[in-house]
N, C-alpha and C positions, 0 to 999 in steps of 0.2 A: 492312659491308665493311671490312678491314685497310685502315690506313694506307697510301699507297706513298711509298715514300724515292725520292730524287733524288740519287743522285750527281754528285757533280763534283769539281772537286779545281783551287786556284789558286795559281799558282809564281809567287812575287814576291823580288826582291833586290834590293837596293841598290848602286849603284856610285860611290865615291868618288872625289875627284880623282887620288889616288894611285893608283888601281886601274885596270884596263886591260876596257875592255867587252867584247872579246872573248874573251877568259880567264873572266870570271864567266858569259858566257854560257855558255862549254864545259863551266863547273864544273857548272851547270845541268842541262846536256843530259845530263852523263854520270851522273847520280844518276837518271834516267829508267826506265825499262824498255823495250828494245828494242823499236823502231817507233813508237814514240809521240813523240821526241824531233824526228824527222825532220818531221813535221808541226806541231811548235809552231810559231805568233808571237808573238811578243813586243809591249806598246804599251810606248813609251819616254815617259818623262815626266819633262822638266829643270825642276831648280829649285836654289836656291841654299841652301848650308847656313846658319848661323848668324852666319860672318865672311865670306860670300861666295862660298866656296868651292865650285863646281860638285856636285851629287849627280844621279844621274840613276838615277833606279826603273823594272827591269824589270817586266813586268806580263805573265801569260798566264794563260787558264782553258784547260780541259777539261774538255765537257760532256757526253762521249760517258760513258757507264756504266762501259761493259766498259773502256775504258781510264783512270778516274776511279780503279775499282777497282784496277787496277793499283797504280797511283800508290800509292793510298794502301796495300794493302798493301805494296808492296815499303817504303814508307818505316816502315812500323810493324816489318816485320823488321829492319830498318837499326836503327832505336832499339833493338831489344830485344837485336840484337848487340854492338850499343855497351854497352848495359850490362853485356851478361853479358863481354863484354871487359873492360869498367870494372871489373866484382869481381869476375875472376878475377886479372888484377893487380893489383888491394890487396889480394887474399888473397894473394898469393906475397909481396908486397911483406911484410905483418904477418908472416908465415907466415917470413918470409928474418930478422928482426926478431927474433924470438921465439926462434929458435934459435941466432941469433949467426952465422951461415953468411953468405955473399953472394953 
């Protein structure tokens, strides 16, 4: 009998004193993939940094498959367009470089 895999997929961030909780949480939601964002919660857990200073760590899984997968695809497209954004401007960049143009 094949292996079977178990997806999931867990959204954790940090929120600094400086930082505003509800801001990071939207920053959150919106890297999501529509309908799945709507049903997260979140566990909050306070503690203090190094000089005292408040940190509080957001916490949520998803354990449903079909929307694990989601997750994790859309976020593996995301990296792979940041890259190819990443070296196509250092290529213009060298490329603007090389020719003495700007």
């Amino acid at each position: 009998m094949p292996p079977r895999y178990r997806s999931y997929a867990n959204v954790s961030a940090f929120v600094h004193a400086t930082e505003d909780e509800a801001r990071v949480k939207a920053a959150i939601l919106r890297i999501l993939p529509a309908g799945i964002a709507e049903r997260l919660e979140f566990i909050c857990i306070r503690m203090d940094g190094h000089h005292g200073n408040p940190i509080l760590e957001l916490k949520s899984s998803i354990a449903e498959k079909e929307d694990a997968d989601k997750i994790l695809l859309k976020s593996y497209m995301n990296s792979r367009l940041s890259m190819r954004l990443f070296w196509m401007e250092n290529c213009r960049i060298i490329s603007t470089r090389e020719t003495g143009s700007s």
